[in-house]
C-alpha positions in Angstrom: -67.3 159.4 18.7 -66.1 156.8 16.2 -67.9 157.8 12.7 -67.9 155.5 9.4 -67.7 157.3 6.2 -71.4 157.0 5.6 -72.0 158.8 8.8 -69.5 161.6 7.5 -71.3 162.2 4.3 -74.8 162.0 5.8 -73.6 164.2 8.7 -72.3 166.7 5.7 -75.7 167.3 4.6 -77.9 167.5 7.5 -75.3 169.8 9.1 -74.7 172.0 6.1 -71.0 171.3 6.1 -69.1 172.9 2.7 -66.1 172.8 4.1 -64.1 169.7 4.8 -60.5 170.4 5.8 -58.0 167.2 5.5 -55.5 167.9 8.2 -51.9 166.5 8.3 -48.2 167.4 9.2 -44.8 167.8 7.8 -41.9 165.9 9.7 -41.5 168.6 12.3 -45.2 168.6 13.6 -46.2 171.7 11.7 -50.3 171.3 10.6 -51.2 171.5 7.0 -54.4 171.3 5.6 -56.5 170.8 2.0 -60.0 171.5 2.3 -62.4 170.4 0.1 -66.3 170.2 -0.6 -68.8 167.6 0.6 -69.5 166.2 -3.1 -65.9 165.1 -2.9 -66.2 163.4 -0.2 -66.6 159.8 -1.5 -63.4 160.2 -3.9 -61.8 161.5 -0.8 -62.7 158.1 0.7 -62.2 155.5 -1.7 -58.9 157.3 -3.5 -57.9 159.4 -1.6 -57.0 163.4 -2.1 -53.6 164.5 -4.4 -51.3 166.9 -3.6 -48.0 168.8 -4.3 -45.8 166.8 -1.8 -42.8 168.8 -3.1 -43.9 172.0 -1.5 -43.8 170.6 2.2 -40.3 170.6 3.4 -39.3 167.0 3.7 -41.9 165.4 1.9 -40.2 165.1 -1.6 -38.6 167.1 -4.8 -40.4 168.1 -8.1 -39.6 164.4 -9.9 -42.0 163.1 -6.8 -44.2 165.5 -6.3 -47.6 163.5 -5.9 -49.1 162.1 -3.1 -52.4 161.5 -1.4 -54.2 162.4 1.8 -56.9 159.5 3.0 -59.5 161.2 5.3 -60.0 159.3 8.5 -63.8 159.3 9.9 -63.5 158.9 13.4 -61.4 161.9 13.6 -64.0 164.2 12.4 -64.4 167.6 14.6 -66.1 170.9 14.1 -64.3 173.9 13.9 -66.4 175.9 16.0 -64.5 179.9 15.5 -65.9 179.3 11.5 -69.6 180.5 10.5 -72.5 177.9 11.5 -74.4 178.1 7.9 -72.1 176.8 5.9 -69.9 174.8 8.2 -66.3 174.1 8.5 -65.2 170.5 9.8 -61.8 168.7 9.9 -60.5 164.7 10.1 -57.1 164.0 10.0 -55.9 162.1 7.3 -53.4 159.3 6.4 -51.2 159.8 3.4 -49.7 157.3 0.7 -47.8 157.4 -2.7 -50.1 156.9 -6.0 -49.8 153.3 -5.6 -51.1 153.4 -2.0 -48.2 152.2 -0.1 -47.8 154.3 3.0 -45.5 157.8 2.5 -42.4 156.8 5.0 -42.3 160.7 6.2 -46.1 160.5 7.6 -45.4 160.8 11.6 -48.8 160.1 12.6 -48.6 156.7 11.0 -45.5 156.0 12.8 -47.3 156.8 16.0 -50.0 154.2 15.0 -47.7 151.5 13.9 -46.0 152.2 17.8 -49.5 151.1 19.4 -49.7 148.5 17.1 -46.5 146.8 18.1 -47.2 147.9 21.7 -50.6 146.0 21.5 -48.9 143.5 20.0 -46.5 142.9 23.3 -49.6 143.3 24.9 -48.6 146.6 26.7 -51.1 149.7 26.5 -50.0 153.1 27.2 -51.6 156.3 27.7 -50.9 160.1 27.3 -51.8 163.4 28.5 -50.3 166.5 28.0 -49.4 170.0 29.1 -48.1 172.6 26.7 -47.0 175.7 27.7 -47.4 179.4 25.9 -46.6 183.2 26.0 -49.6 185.5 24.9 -48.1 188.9 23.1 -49.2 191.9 22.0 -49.8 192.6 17.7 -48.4 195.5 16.4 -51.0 198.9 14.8 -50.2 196.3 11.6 -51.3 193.0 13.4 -48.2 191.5 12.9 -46.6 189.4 16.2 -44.4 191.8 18.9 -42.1 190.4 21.8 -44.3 192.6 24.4 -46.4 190.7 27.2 -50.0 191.6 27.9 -49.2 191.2 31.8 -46.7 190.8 34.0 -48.5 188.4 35.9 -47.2 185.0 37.6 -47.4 181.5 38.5 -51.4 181.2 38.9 -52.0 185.0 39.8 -55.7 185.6 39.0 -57.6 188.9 37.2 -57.2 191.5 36.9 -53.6 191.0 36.7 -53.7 187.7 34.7 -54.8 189.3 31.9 -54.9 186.0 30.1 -57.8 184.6 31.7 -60.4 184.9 29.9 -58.3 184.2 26.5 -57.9 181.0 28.3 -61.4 180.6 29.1 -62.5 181.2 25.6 -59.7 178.3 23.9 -60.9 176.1 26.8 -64.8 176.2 25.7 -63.5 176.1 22.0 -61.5 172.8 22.6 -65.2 171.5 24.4 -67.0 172.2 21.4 -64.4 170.2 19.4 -64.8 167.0 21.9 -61.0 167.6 23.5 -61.7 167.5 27.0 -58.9 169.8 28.6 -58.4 168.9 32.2 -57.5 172.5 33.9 -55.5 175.8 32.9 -53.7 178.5 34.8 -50.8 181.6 34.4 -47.6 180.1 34.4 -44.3 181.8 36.0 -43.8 183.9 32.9 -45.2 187.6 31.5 -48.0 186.3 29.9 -47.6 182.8 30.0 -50.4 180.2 30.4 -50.3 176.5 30.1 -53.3 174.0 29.7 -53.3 170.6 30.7 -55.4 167.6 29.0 -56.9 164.4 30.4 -54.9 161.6 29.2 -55.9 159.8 26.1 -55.3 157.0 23.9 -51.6 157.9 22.1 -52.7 158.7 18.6 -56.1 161.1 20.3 -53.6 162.8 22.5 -51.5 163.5 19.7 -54.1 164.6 17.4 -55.2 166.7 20.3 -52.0 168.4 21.2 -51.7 169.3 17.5 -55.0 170.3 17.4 -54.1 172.5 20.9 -51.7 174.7 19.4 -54.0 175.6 16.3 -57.1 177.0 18.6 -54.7 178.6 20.8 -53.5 180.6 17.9 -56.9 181.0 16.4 -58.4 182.6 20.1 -55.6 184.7 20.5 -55.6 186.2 17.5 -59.3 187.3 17.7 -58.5 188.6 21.2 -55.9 190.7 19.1 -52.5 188.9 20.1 -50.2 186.5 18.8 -49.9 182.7 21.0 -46.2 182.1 21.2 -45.2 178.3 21.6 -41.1 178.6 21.2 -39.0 177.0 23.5 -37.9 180.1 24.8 -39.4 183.3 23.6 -38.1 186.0 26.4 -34.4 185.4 27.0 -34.9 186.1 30.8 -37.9 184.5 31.3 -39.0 180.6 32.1 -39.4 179.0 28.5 -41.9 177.3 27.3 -42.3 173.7 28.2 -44.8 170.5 26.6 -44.9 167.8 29.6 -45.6 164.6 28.7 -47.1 162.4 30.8 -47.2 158.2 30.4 -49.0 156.1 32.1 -49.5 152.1 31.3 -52.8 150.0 31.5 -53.8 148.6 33.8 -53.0 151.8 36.3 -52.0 149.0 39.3 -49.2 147.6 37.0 -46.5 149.4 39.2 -44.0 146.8 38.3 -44.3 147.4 34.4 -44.5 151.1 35.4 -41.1 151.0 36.6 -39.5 149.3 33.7 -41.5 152.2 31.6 -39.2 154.8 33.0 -36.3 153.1 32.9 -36.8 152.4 29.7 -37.1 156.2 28.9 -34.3 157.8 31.1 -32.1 154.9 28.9 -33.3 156.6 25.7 -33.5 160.1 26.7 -30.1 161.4 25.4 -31.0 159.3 22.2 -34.2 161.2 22.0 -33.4 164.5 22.5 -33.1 165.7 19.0 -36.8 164.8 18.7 -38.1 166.4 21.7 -36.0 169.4 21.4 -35.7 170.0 18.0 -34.4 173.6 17.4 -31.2 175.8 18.5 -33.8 177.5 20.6 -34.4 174.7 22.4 -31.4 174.2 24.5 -31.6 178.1 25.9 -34.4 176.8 27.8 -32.9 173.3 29.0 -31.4 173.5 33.0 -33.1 176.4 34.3 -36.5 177.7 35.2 -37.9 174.3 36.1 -36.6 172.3 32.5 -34.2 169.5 33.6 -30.8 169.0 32.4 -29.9 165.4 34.1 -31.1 162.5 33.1 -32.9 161.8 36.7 -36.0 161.0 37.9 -37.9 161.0 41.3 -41.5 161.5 43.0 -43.1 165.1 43.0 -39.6 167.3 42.1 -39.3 169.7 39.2 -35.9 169.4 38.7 -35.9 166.4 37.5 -36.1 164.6 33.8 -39.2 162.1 34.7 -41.3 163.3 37.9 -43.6 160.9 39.4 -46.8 163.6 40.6 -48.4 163.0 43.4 -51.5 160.9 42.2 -53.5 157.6 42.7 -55.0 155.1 40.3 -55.9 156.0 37.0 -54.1 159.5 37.6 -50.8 157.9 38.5 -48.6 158.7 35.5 -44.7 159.4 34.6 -44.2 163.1 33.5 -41.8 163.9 31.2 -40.4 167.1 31.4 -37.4 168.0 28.4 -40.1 168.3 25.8 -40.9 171.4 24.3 -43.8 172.5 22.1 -41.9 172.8 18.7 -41.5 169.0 18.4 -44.2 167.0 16.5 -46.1 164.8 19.0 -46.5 162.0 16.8 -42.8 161.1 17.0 -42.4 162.1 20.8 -45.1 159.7 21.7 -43.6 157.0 19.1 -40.3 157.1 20.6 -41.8 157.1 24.3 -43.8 154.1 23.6 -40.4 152.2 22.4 -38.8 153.5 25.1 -41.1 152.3 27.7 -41.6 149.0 25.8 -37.5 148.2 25.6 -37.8 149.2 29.4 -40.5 147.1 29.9 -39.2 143.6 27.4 -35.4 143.8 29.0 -37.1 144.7 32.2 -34.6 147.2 33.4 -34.8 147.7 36.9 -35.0 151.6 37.6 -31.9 153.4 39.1 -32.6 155.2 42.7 -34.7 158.7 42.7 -32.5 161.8 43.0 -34.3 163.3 45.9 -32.5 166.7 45.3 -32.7 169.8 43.9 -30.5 169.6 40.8 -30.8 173.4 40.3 -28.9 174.0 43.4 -27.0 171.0 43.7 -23.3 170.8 44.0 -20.4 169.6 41.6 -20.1 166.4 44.0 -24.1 165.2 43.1 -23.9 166.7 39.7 -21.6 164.5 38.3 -23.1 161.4 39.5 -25.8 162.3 36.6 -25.6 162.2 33.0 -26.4 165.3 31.0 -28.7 166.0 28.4 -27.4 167.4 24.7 -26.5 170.6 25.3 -27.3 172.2 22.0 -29.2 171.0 18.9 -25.6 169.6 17.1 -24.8 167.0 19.8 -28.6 165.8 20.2 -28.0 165.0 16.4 -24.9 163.4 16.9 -26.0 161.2 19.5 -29.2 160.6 17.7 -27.5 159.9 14.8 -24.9 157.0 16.3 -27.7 155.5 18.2 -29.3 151.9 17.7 -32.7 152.8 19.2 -33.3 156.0 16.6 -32.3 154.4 13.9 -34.4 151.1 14.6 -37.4 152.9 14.9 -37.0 156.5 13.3 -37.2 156.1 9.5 -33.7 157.1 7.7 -35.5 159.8 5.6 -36.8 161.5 8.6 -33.7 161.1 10.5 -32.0 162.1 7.8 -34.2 165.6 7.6 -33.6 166.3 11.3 -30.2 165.8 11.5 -28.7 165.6 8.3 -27.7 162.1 9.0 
């Protein structure tokens, strides 16, 4: 629901809202958060909110410590797990320097200058998303253990999914908070679970996947355990994955649709720091269903990009070497250029690998190029390549890699 900042003030007092949390990110997609009360909301609105950018990694030393956080109205949302006299409520918020030019480290800005210049070629694209998870048990201190809380597996129901109604629960939450998750189920692992969404505008589904990770972690921990979103928490376990998926307005564009995912496989080695941004990472890459080849084809899960099977609006290109430590507002930034170099050089799209490339031989193997296999080489490649450094900021670049 799109809300001006009238609205937001007015809805502040008839709700009895005292809470207002201004929600952003560091570089690496972690969520931070100011909260302040309703009578500052119009200075929130017409300056803007300081704060010690020197304390969030990447965001600047002591001799430029100040910058500001711009709450944006139609982002408002409840947060339903806090008391209902006295209400909490979030928007997510822009941020700038003192002078009010734009902070070069804000993601989420990125992502909206990405549908800008998208718009601009007159190419809209879409996103939905499925992140995965591991539920453990806390410890007689509450503090996070390694243990599962079932050894359940792929879509087992209670009483051995024992994550169910945890599920349930985060599901309703996300309702409440107008994110309209599309289904949920165990995945293959001890404990694991994974939660799909209907696709979105790119900046929603990103403020929605961050959002994601944050009630997941809330519920659990009131259900006493800890929401683990690692790459790959159990060493022999599947890890954890976040699917992408793409698709490109109008749905029936199938010839644009193809440039779109040649467009990515190009880019995916470039990318790779971004979408797999920790050590971690790369234990989880080539096995349990996580690709290693830069492939795609219809309906198979060993592949890079899978094409489900779907019609219409549903039909959509599924990502699959994401995981859920990188920050979706750069993922979906670089998937949008990515689709749109695809789409402007109109790169015709190689030949489906209609194999199994867990089981494949040497012979069909090398046919394929190979993702990064650790977190150095992503940054070298990242680091050398035209596309990042066109539209990846040097300072966040820079913070990633060391570049």
């Amino acid at each position: 629901m799109k809300y001006s900042k009238d609205d937001i003030i007015q809805y502040a007092t008839e709700e009895d809202v005292k809470f207002i949390r201004l929600a952003f990110c560091d570089v690496f997609g972690k969520q931070k958060n100011i909260s302040i009360m309703p009578e500052e909301l119009p200075r929130a609105f017409e300056h803007g909110i300081a704060f010690d950018a020197s304390s969030i990694p990447g965001f600047g030393d002591e001799t430029h410590s100040d910058l500001f956080l711009h709450p944006e109205p139609d982002t408002l949302m409840p947060l339903p797990w806090r008391p209902e006299h006295g209400r909490v409520v979030q928007m997510f918020s822009s941020i700038s320097h003192p002078d009010g030019t734009p902070f070069v480290c804000d993601t989420r800005n990125l992502l909206k200058k990405a549908v800008k210049d998208a718009k601009d070629a007159g190419i809209t694209f879409t996103f939905g998303s499925e992140q995965e998870f591991y539920l453990f048990l806390l410890d007689e201190n509450g503090k996070p253990t390694k243990i599962p809380c079932d050894e359940a597996g792929y879509m087992d129901i209670a009483p051995d999914d024992r994550g169910e109604n945890v599920r349930r629960e985060i599901c309703l939450t996300l309702e409440q908070m107008g994110i309209r998750p599309e289904s949920s189920h165990h995945e293959a692992g001890p404990v694991q679970n994974e939660i799909d969404f209907r696709y979105a505008d790119a900046l929603s589904a990103a403020d929605n996947a961050m959002t994601f990770q944050r009630v997941v972690r809330t519920v659990a921990h009131r259900n006493g355990m800890t929401a683990d979103f690692s790459p790959k928490p159990l060493e022999n376990a599947p890890g954890n994955g976040f699917h992408i998926n793409m698709s490109i307005l109008p749905f029936g564009d199938g010839k644009n649709f193809n440039h779109m995912i040649a467009g990515i496989l190009q880019n995916a080695r470039n990318m790779t720091a971004f979408m797999n941004p920790c050590e971690n990472s790369y234990k989880r890459l080539g096995n349990n269903k996580a690709p290693l080849y830069v492939s795609w084809s219809a309906q198979n899960r060993s592949q890079l990009v899978r094409i489900p099977a779907a019609a219409n609006e549903y039909r959509r290109a599924e990502f699959r070497s994401p995981d859920p430590t990188s920050n979706p507002y750069l993922a979906f930034t670089l998937m949008i250029y990515a689709g749109l170099y695809g789409i402007t050089n109109k790169l015709a799209l190689c030949e489906p690998a209609d194999v199994n490339l867990y089981s494949a031989g040497a012979d069909i193997l090398s046919k394929f190029e190979k993702l990064p296999e650790n977190f150095r080489e992503a940054c070298e490649i990242a680091s050398s390549s035209d596309f990042i450094k066109t539209h990846i900021p040097s300072e966040i670049l820079k913070i990633y890699c060391g570049a």
